[in-house]
C-alpha positions as CSV (number, residue, x, y, z in Angstrom):
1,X,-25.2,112.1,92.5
2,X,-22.8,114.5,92.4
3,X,-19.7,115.3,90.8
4,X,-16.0,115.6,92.9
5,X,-14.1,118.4,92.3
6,X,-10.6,118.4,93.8
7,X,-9.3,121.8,95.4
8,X,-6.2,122.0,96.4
9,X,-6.3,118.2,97.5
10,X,-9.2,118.8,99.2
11,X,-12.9,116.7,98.6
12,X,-15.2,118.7,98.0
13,X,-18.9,118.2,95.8
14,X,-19.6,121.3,93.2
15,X,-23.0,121.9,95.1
16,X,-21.1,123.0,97.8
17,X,-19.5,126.7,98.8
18,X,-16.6,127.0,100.7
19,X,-15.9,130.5,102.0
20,X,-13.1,131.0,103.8
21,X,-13.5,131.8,107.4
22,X,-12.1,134.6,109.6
23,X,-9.9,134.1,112.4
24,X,-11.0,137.5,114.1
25,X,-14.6,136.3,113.7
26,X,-13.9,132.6,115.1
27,X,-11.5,133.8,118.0
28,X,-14.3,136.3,119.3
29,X,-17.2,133.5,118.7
30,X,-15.1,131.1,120.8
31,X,-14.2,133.6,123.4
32,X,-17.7,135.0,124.3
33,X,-20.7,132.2,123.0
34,X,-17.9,129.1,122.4
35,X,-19.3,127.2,125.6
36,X,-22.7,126.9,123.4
37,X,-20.8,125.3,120.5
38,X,-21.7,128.5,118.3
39,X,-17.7,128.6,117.0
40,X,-17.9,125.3,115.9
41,X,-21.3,126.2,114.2
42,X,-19.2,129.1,112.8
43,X,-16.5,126.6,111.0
44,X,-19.1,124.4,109.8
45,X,-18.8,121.5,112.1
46,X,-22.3,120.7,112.9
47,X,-22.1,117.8,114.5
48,X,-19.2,118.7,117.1
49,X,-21.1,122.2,117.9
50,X,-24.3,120.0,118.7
51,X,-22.2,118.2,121.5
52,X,-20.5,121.2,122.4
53,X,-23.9,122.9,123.0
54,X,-25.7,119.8,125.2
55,X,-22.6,119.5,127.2
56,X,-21.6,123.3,127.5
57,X,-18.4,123.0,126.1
58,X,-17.4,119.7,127.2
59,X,-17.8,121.3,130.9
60,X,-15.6,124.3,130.1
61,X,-12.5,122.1,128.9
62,X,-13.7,121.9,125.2
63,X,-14.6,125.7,125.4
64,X,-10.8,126.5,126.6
65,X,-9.1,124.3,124.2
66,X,-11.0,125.8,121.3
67,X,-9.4,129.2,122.9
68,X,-6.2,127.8,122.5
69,X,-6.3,125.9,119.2
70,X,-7.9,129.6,117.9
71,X,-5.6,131.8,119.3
72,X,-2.9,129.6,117.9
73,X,-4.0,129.1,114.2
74,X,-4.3,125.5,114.6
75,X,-8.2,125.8,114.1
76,X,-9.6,124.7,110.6
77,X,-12.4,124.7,108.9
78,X,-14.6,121.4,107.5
79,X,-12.6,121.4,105.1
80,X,-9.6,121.2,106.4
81,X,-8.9,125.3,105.2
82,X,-6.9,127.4,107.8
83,X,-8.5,130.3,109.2
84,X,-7.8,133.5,107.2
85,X,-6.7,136.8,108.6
86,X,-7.9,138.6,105.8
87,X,-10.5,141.5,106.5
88,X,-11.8,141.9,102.3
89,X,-14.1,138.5,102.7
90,X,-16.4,137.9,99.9
């Protein structure tokens, strides 16, 4: 069983690494390859990017909203983590 380390509020187990993602990387992913879920594969959400893949982006309306919620900053990660803007990743 593993141990829960609180992060800034967030749940998260010590097994676990949490990177923090790039919102140049994740606006360009959803723009060109988001219809085939590959964004959300991107952020870490697995299961949403399977169903955005076998329904090819919700029919195009999933694909543009993603656009939107990117292009905004309103897009997260798993964890809940905003996207950062940050070029000097680890």
């Amino acid at each position: 069983m593993a141990r829960k380390v609180y992060n800034k509020g967030m749940n998260q187990t010590l097994n676990q690494k949490s990177y923090p993602r790039n919102y140049f990387i994740a606006l360009a992913l959803s723009i060109f390859v988001g219809e085939f879920g590959i964004d959300r594969f991107y952020l870490g959400k697995i299961g949403t990017g399977i169903l955005k893949l076998i329904t090819f982006g919700g029919l195009g309306v999933w694909w543009i909203i993603d656009i939107v919620l990117t292009a905004t900053g309103e897009a997260r990660d798993k964890h809940g983590q905003p996207l950062t803007r940050d070029f000097n990743l680890p």
